[in-house]
Backbone as JSON, one array per atom type, in Angstrom:
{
  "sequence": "XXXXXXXXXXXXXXXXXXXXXXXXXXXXXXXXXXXXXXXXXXXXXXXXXXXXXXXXXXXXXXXXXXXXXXXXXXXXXXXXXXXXX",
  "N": [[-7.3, 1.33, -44.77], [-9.25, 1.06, -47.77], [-9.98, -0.27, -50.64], [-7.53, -0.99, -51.63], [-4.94, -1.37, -54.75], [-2.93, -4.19, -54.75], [-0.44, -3.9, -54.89], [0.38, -1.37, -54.46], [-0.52, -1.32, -51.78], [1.27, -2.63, -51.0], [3.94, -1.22, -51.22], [2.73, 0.78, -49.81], [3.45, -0.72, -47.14], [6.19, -0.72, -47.19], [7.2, 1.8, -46.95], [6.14, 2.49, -44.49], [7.59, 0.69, -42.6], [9.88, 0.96, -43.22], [10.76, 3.5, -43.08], [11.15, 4.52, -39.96], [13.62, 3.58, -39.7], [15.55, 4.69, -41.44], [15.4, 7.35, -40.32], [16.82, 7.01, -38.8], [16.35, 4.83, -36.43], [16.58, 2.34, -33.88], [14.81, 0.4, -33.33], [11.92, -1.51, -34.43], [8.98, -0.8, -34.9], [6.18, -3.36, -36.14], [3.46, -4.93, -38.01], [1.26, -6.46, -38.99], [2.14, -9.59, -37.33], [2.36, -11.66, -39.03], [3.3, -10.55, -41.23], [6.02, -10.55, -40.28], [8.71, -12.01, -41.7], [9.43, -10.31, -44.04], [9.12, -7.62, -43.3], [11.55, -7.85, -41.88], [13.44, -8.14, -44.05], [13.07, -5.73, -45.27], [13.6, -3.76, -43.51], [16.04, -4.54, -43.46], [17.72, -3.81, -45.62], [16.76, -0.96, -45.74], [18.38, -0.34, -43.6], [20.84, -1.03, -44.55], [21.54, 0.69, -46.38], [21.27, 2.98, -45.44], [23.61, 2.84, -43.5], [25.55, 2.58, -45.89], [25.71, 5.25, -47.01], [26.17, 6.62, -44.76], [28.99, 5.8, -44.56], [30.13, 6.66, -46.87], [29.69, 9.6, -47.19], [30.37, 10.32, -44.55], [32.54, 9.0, -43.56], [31.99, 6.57, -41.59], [32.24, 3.59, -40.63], [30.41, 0.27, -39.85], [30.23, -2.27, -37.82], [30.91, -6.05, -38.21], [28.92, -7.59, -38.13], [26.54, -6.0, -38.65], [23.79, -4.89, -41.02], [24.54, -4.38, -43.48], [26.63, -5.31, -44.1], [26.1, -8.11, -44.98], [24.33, -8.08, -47.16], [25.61, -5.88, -49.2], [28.04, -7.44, -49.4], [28.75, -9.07, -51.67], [30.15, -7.08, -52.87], [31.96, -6.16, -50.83], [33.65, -7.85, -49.99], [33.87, -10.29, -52.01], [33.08, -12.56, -51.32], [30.26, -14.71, -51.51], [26.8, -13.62, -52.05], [24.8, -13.43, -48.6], [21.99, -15.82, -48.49], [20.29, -15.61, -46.58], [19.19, -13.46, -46.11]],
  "CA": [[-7.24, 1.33, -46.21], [-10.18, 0.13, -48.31], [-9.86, -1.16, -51.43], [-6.17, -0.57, -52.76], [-4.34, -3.28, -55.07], [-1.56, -5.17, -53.73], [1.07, -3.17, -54.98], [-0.5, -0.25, -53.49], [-0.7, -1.73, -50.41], [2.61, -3.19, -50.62], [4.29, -0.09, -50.84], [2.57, 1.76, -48.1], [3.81, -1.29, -45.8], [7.65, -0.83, -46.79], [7.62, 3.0, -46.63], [5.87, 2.78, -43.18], [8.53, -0.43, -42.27], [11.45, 1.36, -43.1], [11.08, 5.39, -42.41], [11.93, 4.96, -38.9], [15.41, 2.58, -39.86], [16.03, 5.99, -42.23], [15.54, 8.31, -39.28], [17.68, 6.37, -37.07], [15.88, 4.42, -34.92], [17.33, 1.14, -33.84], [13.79, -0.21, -32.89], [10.8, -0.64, -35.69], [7.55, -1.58, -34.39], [5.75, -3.49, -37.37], [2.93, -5.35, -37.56], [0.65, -8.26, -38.18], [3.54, -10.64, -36.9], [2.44, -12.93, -40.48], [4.76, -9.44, -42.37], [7.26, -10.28, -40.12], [9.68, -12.14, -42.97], [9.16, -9.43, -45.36], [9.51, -6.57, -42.54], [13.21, -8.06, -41.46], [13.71, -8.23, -44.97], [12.69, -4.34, -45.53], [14.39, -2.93, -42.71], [17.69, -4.86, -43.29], [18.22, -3.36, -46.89], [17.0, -0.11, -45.27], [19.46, -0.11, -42.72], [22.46, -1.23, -45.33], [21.81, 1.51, -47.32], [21.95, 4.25, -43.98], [25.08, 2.56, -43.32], [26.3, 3.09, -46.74], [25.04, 6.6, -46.69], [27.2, 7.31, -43.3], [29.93, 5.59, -44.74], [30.66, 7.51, -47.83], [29.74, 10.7, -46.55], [31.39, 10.61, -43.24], [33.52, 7.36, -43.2], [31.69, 5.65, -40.47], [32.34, 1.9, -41.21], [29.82, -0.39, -38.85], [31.14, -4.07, -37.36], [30.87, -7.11, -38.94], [28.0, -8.19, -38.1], [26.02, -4.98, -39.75], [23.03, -5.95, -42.47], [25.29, -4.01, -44.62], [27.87, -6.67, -44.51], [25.37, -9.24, -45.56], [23.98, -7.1, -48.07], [26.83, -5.97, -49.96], [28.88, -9.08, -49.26], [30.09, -9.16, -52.65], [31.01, -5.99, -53.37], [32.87, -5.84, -49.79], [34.8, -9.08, -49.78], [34.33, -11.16, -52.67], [32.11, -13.76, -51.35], [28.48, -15.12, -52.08], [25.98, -12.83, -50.98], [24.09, -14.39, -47.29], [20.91, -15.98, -48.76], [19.37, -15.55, -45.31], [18.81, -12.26, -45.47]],
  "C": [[-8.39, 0.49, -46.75], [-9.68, -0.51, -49.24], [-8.43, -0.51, -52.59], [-5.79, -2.08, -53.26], [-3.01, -3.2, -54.29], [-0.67, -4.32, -54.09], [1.03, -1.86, -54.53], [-0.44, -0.51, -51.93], [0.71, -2.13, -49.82], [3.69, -2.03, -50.18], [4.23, 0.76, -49.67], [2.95, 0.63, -46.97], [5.43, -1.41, -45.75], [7.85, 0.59, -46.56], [7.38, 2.84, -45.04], [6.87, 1.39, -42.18], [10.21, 0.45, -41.79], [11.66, 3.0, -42.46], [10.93, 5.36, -40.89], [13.52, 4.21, -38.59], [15.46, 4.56, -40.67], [16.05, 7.05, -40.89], [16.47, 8.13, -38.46], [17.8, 5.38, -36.08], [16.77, 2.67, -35.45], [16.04, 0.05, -33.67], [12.96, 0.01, -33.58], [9.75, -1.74, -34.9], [6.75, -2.34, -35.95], [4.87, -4.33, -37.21], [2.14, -5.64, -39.16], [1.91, -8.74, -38.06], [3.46, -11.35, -38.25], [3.52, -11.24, -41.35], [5.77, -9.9, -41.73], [8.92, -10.58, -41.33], [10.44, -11.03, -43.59], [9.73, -7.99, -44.61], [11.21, -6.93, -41.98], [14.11, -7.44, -42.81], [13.96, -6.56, -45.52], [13.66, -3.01, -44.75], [16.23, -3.08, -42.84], [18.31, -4.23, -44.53], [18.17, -1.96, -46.37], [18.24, 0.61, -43.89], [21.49, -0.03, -43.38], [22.3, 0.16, -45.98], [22.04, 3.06, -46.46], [23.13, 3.94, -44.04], [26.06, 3.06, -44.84], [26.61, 4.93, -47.15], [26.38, 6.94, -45.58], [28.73, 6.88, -44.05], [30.87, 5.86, -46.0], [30.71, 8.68, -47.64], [30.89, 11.22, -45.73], [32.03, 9.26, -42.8], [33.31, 6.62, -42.06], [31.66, 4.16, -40.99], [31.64, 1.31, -39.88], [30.31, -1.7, -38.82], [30.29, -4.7, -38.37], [29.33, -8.27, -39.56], [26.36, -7.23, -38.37], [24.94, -5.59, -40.61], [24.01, -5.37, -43.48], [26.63, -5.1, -45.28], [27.27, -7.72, -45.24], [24.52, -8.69, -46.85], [24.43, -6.85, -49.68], [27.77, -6.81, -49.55], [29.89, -9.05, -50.48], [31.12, -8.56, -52.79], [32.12, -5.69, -52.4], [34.19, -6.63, -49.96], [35.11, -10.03, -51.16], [33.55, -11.85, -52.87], [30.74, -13.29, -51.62], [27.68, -13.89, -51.74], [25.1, -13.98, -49.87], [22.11, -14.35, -47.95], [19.72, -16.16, -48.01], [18.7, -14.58, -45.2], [17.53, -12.02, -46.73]]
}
């Protein structure tokens, strides 16, 4: 990429972050290691929202320990949302 602005740029690094969590995959390659933060961050919302996806559809509910649990937190249980994630 030459000369895109940041939000330009930003974009093309969460589509290409997350469209293999949307496909499925359990494993995302991502890269420079300095995105990593931002790439946990990207994939874990993309992954809650598969899960929610499966689980309205076709009532698959995933364990506890899920990003979807930490995610939607509130809306599940009540409590805080996990300011880790």
């Amino acid at each position: 990429m030459t000369k895109l602005e940041s939000n330009v740029k930003l974009i093309a690094e969460v589509v290409a972050n997350i469209f293999p969590v949307v496909l499925g995959a359990d494993f995302v390659l991502y890269g420079p290691i300095s995105k990593a933060p931002e790439a946990y961050q990207m994939c874990a919302i993309a992954d809650a929202y598969v899960a929610y996806a499966m689980r309205q559809g076709y009532g698959i509910r995933q364990k506890e320990d899920h990003p979807i649990s930490r995610v939607f937190r509130t809306v599940e249980t009540g409590r805080d949302s996990d300011s880790r994630l």
